[in-house]
C-alpha positions in Angstrom: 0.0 0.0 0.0 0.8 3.2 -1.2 0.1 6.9 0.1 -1.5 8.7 -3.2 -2.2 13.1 -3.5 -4.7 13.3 -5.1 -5.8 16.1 -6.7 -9.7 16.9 -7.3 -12.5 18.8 -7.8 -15.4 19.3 -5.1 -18.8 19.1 -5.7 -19.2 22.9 -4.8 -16.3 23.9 -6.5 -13.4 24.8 -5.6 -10.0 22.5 -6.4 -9.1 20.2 -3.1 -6.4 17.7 -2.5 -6.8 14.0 -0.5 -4.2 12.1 0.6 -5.4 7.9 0.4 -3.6 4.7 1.2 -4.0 2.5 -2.0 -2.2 -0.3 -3.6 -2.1 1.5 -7.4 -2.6 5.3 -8.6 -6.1 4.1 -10.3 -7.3 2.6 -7.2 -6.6 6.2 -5.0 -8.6 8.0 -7.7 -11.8 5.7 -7.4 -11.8 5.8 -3.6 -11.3 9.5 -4.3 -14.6 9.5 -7.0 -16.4 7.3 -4.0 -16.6 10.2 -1.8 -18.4 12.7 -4.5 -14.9 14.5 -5.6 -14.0 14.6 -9.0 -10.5 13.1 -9.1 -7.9 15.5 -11.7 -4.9 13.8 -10.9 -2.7 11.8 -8.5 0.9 11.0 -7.6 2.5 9.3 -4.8 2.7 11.6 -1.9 5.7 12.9 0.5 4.8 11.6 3.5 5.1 14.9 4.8 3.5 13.7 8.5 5.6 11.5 9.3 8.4 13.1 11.3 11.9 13.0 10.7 12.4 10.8 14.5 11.0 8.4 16.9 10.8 11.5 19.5 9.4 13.8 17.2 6.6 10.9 16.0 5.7 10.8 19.7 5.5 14.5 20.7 3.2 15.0 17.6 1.2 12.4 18.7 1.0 13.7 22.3 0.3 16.8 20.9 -2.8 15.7 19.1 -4.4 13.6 21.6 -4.2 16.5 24.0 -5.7 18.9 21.7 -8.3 16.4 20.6 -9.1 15.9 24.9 -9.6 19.6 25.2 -12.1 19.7 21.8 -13.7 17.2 22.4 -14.3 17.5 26.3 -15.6 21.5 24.9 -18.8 19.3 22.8 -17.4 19.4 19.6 -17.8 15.5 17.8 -14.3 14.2 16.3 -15.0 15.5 13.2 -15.6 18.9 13.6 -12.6 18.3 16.5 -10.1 17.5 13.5 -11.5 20.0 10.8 -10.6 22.8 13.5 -6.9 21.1 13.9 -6.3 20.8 10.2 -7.0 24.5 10.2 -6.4 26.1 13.1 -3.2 24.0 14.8 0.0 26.4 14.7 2.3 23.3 13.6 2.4 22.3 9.9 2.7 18.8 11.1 0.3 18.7 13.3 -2.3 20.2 10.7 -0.9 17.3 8.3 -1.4 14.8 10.4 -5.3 15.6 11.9 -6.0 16.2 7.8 -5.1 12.9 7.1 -7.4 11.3 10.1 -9.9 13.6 9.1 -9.9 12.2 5.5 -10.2 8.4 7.5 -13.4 10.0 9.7 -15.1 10.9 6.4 -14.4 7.8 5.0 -16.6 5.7 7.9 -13.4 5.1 10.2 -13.7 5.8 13.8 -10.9 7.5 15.3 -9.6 4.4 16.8 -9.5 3.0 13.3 -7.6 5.7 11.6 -5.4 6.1 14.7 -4.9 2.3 13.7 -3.5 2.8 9.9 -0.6 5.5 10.9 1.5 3.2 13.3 4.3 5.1 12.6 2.9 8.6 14.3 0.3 6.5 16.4 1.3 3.6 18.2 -0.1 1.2 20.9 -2.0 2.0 23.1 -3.3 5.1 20.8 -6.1 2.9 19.0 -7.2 0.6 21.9 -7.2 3.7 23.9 -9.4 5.9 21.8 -11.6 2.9 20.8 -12.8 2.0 24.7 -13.3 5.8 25.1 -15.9 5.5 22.2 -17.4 2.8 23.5 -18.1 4.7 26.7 -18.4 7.6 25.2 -15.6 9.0 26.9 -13.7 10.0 23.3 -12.1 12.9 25.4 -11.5 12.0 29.0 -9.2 8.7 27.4 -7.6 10.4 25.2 -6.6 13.4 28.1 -5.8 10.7 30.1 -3.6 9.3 27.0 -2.2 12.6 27.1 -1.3 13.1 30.5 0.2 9.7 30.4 2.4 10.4 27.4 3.3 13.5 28.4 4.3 12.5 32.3 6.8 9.9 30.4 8.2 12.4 28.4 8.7 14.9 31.1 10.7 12.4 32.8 12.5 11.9 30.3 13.6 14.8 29.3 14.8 15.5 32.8 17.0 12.2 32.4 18.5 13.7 29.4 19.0 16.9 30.7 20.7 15.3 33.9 23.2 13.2 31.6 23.6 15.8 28.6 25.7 17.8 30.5 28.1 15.5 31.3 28.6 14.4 28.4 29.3 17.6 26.9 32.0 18.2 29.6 33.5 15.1 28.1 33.2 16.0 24.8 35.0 19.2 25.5 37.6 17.9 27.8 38.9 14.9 25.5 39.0 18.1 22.5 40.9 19.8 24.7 43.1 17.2 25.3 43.6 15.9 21.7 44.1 19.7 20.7 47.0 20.2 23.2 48.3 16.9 21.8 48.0 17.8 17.7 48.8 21.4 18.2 51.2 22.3 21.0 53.0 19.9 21.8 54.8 19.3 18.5 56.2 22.2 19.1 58.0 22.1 22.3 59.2 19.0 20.9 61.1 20.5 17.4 62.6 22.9 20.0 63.9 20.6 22.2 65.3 18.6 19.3 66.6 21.7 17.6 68.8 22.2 20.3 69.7 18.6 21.4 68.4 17.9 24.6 67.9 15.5 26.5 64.1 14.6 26.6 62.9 13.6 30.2 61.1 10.2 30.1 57.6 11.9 31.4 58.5 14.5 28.2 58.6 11.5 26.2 56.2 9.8 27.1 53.4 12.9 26.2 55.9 13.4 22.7 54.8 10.1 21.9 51.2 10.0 22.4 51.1 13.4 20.5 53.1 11.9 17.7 50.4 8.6 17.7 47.2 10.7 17.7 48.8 12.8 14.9 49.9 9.4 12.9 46.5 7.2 13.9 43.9 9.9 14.5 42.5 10.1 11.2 42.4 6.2 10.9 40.4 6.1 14.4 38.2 8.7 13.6 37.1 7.2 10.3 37.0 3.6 11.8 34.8 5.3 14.7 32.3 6.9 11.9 32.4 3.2 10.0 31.3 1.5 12.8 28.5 3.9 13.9 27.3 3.8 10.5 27.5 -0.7 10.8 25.9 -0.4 14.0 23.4 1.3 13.0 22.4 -0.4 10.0 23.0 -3.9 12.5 20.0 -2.4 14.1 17.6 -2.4 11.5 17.5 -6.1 11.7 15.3 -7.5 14.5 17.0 -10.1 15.3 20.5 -8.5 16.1 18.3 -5.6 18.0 17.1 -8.5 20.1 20.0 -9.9 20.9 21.2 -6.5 21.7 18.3 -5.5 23.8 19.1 -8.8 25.7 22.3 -8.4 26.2 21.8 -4.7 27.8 19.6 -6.6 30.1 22.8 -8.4 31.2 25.1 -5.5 31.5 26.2 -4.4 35.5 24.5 -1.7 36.6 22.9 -0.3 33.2 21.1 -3.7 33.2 19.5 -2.8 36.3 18.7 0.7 35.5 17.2 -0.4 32.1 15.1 -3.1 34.4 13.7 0.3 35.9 12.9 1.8 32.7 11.2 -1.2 31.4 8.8 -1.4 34.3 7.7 2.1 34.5 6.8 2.1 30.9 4.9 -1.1 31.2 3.2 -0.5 34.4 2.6 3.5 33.3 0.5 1.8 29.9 -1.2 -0.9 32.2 -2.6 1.7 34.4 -3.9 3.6 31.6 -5.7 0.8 29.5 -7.4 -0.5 32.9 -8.6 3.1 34.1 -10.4 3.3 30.4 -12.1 0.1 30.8 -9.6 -2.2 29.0 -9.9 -5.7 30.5 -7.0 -7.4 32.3 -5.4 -9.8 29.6 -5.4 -7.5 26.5 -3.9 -4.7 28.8 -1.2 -6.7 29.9 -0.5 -7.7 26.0 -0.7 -4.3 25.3 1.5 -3.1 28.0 4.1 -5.7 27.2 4.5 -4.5 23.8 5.4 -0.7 25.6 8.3 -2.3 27.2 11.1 -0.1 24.6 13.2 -3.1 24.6 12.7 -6.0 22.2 14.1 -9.0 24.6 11.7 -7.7 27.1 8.9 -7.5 24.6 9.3 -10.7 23.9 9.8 -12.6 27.2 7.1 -10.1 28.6 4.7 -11.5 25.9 5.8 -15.5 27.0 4.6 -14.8 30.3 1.8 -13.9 29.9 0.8 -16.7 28.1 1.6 -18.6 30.0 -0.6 -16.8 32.5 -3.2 -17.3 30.6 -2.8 -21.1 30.1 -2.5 -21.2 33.7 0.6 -20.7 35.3 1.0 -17.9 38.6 1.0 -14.1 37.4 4.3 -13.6 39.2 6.0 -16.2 39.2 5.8 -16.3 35.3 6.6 -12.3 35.3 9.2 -12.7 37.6 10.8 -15.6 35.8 10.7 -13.8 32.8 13.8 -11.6 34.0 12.8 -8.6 32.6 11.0 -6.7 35.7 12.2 -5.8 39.3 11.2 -8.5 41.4 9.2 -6.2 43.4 7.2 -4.9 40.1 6.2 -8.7 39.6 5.2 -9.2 43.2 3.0 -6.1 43.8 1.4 -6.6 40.5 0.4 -9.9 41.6 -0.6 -8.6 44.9 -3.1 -6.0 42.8 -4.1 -8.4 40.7 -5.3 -11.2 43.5 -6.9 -7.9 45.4 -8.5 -6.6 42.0 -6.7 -3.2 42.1 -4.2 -4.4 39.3 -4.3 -0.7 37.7 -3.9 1.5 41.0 -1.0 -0.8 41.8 0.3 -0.9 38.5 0.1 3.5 38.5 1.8 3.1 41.9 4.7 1.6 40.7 4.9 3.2 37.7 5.7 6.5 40.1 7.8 4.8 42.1 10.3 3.2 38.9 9.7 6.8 37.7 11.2 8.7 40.2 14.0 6.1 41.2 15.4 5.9 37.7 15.4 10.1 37.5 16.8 10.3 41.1 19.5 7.6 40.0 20.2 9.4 36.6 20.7 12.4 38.5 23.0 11.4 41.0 25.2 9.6 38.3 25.5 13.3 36.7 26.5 14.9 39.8 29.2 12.3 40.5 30.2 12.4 36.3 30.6 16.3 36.2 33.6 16.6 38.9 35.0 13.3 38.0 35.1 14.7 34.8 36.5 18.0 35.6 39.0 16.3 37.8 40.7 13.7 35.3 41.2 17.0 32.5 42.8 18.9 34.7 45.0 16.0 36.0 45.8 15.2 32.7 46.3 18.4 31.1 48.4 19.1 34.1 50.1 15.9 33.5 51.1 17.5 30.5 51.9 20.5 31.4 54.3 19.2 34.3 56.5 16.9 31.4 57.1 19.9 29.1 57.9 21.9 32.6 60.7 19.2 33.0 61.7 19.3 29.5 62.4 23.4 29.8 64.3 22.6 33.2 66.5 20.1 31.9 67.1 22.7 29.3 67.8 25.3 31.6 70.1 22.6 33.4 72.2 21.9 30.8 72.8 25.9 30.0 74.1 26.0 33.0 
């Protein structure tokens, strides 16, 4: 299936152009004649709305839901709800995006539905969400509370980053510094010391010699570094080496653990939001499981809970599945057998939330000196060799 423009005619005039999914050009021009527009031309479409990132797909589709909450909780019906968007929203995308569900709504899709054929922008939970608010006729109140979900993950999020950015940019700065001192000063005290004969120190020579290596090698490491960013990255657009990735990460000391935390507050943050809209207990957990963000997990996540359903104990099949903190499977259990599965599962989605951004944070504040600390050693390292290069100079003069 294709995404076909398609240029046409309205019935009161006026030119207007559709965007429809369709296997063939001829088949987007019928579906286009179907709804009473007279089709002029078609071509395959940019797909213009779906943005250039993961994180930008999931903003916009944040974005929407909220604004769809607030029309829709204001009386207005989902299709006069997207008409105003696809007018009145203030980013291009976002205009694209509700113009392309409002094209699905006019075809006899409910919003669940058209949610449903734009995975890409709209992922689960979007559709199963917005489908048991129209069964309740809720529409608005599950997709604010999609909204305040999505946008409660991404807050913490972007505090994560914001914690670990910063450190990283010291080190980014601090290992140019260092390789900058190496390239372009130290080559010189060198040729001076040579020019007169002296006797290098063995501290002298030991900082001539990395200088001389990062000059020699450094364009060979850097390209090798580029190569292999570039293989890694295409690696990862096979599922099967993401998997074994994603499982391996599991595995690691330490990040393992933290990415243990991760997983659970996603999973239990979605499970808490399909069972406060009305989503029974197995689908939500299915659903939930696919939230996870790692693929491993995913999977063994989705193994369990088979296996629950054929029979087997809720946590002794989550917590063998390796994936969750022990205490995530054993509270969930514990809400499950007291029929409060989704105010547990909200509870401990707070609880992995906070720890991880309290961890991440206190990594940063350890990372920053440490980091401030080994450059200036270094660098003073450095310093301190040519220092005893110029004294044994000085030595000898006299």
């Amino acid at each position: 299936m294709a995404v076909f423009a398609v240029r046409t005619i309205k019935p009161e005039g006026g030119e207007e152009i559709v965007r429809l999914e369709a296997k063939d050009s001829q088949t987007a021009a019928a579906a286009a004649a179907a709804r009473g527009l007279t089709p002029i031309s078609v071509s395959l479409a940019r797909d213009e709305t779906a943005p250039k990132s993961v994180r930008g797909a999931a903003k916009l589709a944040t974005r929407l839901a909220r604004e769809m909450s607030v029309l829709t909780a204001a009386g207005l019906s989902v299709e006069p709800a997207l008409a105003a968007l696809s007018r009145h929203a203030s980013d291009a995308k976002l205009k694209d995006v509700a113009q392309d569900l409002l094209d699905e709504v006019r075809s006899g899709k409910a919003l669940s539905e058209a949610f449903a054929a734009k995975p890409h922008i709209f992922p689960a939970p979007f559709p199963e969400i917005a489908q048991a608010g129209e069964a309740g006729g809720a529409l608005g109140k599950a997709l604010g509370q999609l909204a305040d979900s999505r946008e409660r993950r991404e807050a913490v999020e972007s505090s994560i980053k914001g914690a670990l950015y910063y450190p990283a940019f010291l080190m980014v700065i601090a290992l140019g510094a260092i390789i900058a001192i190496l390239v372009l000063v130290i080559p010189r005290f060198e040729g001076v010391l040579q020019q007169i004969g002296a006797e290098t120190p063995p501290a002298a020579a030991f900082v001539f010699g990395a200088a001389d290596a990062v000059t020699t090698f450094g364009p060979y490491v850097l390209v090798a570094i580029v190569a292999a960013i570039f293989a890694f990255r295409f690696a990862l657009e096979r599922p099967g080496v993401h998997e074994v990735l994603d499982r391996q990460m599991l595995n690691l000391p330490g990040i393992g653990k933290a990415m243990k935390t991760i997983i659970a507050a996603r999973f239990c943050r979605v499970l808490a939001l399909l069972l406060q809209n009305g989503i029974s207990a197995a689908p939500a957990l299915q659903l939930s499981a696919r939230a996870a963000g790692n693929r491993w997990a995913v999977h063994r996540l989705t193994e369990a809970l088979g296996e629950v359903r054929a029979g087997s104990g809720f946590s002794d099949r989550i917590e063998a599945s390796d994936v969750l903190p022990e205490l995530a499977a054993e509270l969930l259990s514990v809400g499950e057998e007291a029929g409060d599965l989704g105010s547990a599962a909200e509870r401990l989605a707070t609880f992995y939330e906070t720890r991880f951004e309290s961890g991440a944070k206190a990594i940063s504040s350890l990372i920053e000196p440490a980091v401030i600390m080994i450059t200036g050693l270094v660098i003073g390292l450095m310093i301190m060799s040519i220092l005893s290069a110029l004294v044994s100079v000085n030595n000898i003069g006299l």
